[in-house]
DRENGUDREN-808184 format. One record per residue (C-alpha): residue number from 1; residue in one letter; x, y, z. Coordinates in Angstrom, 2 decimals. Layout:
BEGIN
resi,resn,u,v,w
NUM,a,X,Y,Z;
...
# end
This chain:
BEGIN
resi,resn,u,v,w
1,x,4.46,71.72,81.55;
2,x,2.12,74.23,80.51;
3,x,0.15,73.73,77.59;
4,x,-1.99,76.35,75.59;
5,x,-4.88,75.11,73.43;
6,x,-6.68,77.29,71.11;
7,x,-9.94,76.49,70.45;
8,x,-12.35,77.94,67.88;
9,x,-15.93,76.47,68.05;
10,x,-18.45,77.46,65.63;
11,x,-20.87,80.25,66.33;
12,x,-24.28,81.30,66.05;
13,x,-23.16,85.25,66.21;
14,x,-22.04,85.84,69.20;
15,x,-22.81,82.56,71.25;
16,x,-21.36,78.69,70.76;
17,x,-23.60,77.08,68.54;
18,x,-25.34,73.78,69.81;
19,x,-22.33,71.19,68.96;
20,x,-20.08,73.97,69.86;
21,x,-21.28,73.97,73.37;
22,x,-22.17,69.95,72.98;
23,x,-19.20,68.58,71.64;
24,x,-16.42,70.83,72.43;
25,x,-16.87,73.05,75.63;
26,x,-18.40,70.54,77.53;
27,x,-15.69,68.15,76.41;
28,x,-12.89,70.51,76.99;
29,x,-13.97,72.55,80.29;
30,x,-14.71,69.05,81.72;
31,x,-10.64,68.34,80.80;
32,x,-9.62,71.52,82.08;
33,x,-11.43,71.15,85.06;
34,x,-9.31,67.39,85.47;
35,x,-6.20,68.87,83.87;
36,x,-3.01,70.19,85.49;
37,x,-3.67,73.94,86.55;
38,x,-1.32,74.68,83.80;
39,x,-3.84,73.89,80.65;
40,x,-4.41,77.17,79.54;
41,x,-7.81,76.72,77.17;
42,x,-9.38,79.63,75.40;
43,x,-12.08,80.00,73.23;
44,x,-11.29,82.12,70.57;
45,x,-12.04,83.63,67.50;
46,x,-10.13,82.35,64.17;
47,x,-8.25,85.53,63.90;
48,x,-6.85,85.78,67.62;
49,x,-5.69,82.01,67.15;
50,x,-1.73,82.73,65.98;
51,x,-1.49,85.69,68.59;
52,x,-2.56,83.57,71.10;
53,x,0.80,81.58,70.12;
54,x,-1.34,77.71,71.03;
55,x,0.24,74.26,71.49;
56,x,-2.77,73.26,70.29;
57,x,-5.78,74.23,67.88;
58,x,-8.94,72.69,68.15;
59,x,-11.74,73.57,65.57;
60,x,-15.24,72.76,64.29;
61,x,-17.52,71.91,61.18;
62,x,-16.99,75.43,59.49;
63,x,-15.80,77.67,62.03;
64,x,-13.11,78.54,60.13;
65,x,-12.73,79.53,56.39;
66,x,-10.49,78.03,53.61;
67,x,-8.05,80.86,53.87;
68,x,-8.01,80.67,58.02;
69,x,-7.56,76.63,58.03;
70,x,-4.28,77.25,55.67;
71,x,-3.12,79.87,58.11;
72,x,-3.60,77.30,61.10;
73,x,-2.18,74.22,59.13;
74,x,1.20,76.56,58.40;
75,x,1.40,78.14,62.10;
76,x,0.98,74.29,63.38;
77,x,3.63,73.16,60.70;
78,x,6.09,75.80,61.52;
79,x,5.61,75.49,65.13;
80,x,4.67,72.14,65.83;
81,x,1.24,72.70,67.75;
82,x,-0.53,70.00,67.25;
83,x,-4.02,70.14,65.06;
84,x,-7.11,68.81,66.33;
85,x,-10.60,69.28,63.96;
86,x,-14.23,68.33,65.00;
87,x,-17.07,66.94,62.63;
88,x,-20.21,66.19,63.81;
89,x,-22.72,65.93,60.93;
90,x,-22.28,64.76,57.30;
91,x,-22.04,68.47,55.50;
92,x,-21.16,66.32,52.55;
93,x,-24.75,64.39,51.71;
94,x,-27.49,66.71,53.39;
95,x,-30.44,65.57,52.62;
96,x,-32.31,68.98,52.44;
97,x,-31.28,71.48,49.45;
98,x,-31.43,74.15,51.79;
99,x,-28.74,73.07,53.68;
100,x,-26.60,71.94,50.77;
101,x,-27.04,75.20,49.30;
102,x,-25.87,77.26,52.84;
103,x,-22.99,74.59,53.21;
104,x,-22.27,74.46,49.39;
105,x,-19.46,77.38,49.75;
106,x,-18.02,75.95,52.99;
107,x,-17.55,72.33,51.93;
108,x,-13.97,73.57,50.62;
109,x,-12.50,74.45,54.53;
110,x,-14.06,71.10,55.37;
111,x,-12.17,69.43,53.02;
112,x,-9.22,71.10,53.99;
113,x,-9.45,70.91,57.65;
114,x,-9.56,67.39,57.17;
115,x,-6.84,67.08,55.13;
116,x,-4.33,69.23,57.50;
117,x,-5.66,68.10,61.13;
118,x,-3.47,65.71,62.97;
119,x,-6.46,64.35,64.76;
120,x,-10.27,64.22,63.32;
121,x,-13.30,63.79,65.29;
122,x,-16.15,62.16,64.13;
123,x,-19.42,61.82,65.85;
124,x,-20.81,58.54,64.55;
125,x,-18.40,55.35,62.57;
126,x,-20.58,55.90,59.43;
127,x,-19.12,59.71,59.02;
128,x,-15.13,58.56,60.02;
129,x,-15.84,56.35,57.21;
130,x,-17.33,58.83,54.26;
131,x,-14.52,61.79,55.38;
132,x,-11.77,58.89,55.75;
133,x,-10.90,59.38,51.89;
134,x,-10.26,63.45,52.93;
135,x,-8.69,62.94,56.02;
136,x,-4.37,62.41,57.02;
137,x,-5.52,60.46,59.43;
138,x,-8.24,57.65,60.30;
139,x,-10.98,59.44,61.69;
140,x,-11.37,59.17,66.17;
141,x,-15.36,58.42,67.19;
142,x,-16.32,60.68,69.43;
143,x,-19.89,60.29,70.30;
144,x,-22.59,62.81,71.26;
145,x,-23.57,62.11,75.09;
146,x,-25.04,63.85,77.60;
147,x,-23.15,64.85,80.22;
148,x,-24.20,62.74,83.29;
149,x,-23.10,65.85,85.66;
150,x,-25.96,67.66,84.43;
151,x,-28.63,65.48,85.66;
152,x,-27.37,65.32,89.33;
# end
């Protein structure tokens, strides 16, 4: 069976941003390289996501706006791709009023990508539990690691 999975890290311009390249391409080019030669995974922009026509759409923190994560959650619905979306740090509680002010504006697709993914990711139990109350679904742990194939 061949299965085609969409997904959208967030950027820094052009590039993957750190937990872009930490917690989903390492994660996903390790399963493609252990997958079926028929996993089709691209990394893609949030508007080439419902050409792309995915079985499944992965996405990060605030790679996608409010208006984008509707569009995804009503392809998925009308489809049946399954939704898969990726938090790694507490956007809700930052600390520093810098931050809260650049994620102040975002906080909205965060809420609603949580509220419309089949699947969450969390990176620690302590931020499964404070997005819990958002999310459809209890929160999955999935920790930050090194990958030991980089230290051979």
């Amino acid at each position: 069976m061949s299965v085609r999975i969409a997904v959208v890290p967030e950027r820094l311009g052009s590039v993957l941003s750190p937990c872009g390249s930490i917690r989903l391409a390492a994660f996903l080019d390790a399963m493609r390289n252990d997958a079926a030669a028929n996993w089709e995974i691209r990394y893609l922009i949030p508007e080439e996501v419902l050409a792309f026509g995915p079985d499944v759409v992965v996405w990060q923190r605030v790679a996608m706006d409010e208006r984008q994560v509707m569009a995804v959650a009503e392809f998925a619905e009308r489809t049946g791709a399954l939704t898969v979306y990726d938090l790694d740090d507490n956007l809700f509680d930052l600390d520093d009023e810098a931050e809260r002010i650049a994620y102040a504006d975002k906080l909205k697709a965060v809420e609603g990508s949580l509220r419309v993914a089949d699947q969450v990711w969390c990176s620690t139990l302590e931020l499964a539990d404070r997005v819990s109350g958002f999310s459809r679904c209890r929160p999955r742990v999935m920790v930050n690691a090194l990958d030991p194939g980089l230290w051979g």
